[in-house]
MIKE-21846 format. One line per field, with one value per residue (C-alpha): residue number from 1; residue in three letters; x, y, z. Coordinates in steps of 0.2 Angstrom, whole numbers, plus 5000, padded with zeros to 4 digits. Each point is the difference from the previous one (the first is absolute). Layout:
BEGIN
sevo = [NUM	...]
fimi = [Ala	...]
X = [X	...]
Y = [Y	...]
Z = [Z	...]
END
This chain:
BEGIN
sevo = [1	2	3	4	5	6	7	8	9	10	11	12	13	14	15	16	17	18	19	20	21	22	23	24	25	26	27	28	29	30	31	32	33	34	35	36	37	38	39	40	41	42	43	44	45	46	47	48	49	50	51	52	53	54	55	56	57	58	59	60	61	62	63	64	65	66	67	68	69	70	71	72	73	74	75	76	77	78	79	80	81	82	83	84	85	86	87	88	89	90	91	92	93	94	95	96	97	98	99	100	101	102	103	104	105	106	107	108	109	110	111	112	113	114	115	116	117	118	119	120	121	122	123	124	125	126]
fimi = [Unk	Unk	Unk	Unk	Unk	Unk	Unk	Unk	Unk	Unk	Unk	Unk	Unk	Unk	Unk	Unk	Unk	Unk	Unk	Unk	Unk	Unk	Unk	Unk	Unk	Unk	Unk	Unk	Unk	Unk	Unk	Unk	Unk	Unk	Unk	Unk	Unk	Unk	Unk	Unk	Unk	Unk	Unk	Unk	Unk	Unk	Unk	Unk	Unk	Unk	Unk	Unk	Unk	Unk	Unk	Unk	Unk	Unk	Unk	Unk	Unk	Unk	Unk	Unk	Unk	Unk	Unk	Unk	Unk	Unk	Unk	Unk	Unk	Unk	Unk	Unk	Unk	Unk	Unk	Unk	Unk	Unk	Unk	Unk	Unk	Unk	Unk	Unk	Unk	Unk	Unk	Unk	Unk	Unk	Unk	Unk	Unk	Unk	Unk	Unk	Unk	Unk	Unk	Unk	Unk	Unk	Unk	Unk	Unk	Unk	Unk	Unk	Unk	Unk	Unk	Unk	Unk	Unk	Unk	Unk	Unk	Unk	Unk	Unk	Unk	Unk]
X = [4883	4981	4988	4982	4988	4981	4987	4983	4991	4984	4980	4989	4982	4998	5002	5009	5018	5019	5016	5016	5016	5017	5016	5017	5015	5018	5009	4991	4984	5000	5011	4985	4986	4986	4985	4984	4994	4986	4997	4980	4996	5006	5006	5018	5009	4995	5007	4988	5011	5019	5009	5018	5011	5001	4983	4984	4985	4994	4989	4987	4991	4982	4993	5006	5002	4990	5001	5018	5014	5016	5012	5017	5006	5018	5003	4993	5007	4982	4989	4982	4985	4983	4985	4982	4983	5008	4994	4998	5010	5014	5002	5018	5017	5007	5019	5014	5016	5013	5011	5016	4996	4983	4993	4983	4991	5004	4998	4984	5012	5006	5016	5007	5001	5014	4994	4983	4992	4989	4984	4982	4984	4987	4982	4985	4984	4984]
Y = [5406	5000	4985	5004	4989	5002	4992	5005	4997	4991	5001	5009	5009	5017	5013	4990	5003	4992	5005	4996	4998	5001	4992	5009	4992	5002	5019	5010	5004	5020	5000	4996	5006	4987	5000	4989	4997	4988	4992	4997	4985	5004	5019	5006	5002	5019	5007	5004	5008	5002	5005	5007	5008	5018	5000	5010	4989	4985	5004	4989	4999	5006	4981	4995	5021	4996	4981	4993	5007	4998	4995	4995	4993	5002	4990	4986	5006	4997	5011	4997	5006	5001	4998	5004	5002	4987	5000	4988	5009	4997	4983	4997	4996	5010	5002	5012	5005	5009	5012	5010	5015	5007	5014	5003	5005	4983	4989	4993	4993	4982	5002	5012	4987	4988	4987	4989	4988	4984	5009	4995	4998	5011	4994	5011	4992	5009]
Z = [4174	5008	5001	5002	5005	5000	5012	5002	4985	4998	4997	5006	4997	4994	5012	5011	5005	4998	5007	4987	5011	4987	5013	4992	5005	4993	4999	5012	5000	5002	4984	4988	4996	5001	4989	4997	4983	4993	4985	4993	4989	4983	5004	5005	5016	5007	5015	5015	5013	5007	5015	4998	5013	4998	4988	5004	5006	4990	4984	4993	4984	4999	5001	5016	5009	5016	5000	4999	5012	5001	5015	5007	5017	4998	5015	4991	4981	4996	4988	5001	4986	5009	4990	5005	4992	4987	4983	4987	4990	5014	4994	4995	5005	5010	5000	5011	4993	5005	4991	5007	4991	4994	4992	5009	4981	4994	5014	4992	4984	5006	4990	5013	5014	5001	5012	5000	5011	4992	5004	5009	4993	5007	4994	5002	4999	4998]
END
């Protein structure tokens, strides 16, 4: 099993910046592929980026494309979702998971990941 853990979270003002960090512990690190989600007030859970062994680079929908990157230190078996020029739209709770197998069309669908940490609130004032 893989226990995620989310840090970073909080508020801050429109075009303004946060780094997410999501501590894996457990099996090993290298064996998952790790992803960062987020949930809006009253919408579903979407997928915003992944990064799996073996996969090409990370993908990212068209609302954060040039704002959000995604990271790992694997010394650290930490994965980290940068977010600049941050939106009010960006306001959610944001949420990494882990899955051992993905298929890279479908990463966005929550119900391909196995694993889930309790999520931060990111706030984005105006």
């Amino acid at each position: 099993d893989v226990r995620l853990v989310e840090s970073g979270g909080g508020l801050v003002q429109a075009g303004g910046s946060l780094r997410l960090s999501c501590a894996v512990s457990g099996d090993s690190f290298g064996d998952y592929a790790i992803g960062w989600f987020r949930r809006a007030p009253g919408q579903r859970r979407t997928g915003i980026s992944y990064i799996s062994p073996g996969d090409g680079p990370p993908v990212y929908p068209d609302d954060v494309k040039g704002r959000f990157t995604i990271s790992t230190d694997n010394a650290k078996n930490t994965i980290y979702l940068q977010m600049n020029r941050q939106e009010p739209e960006d306001t959610a709770v944001y949420f990494c998971a882990a899955s051992a197998q993905i298929e890279p069309d479908y990463y966005c669908d929550y119900r391909e990941w196995d694993y889930w940490g309790q999520g931060t609130q990111v706030t984005v004032s105006s």
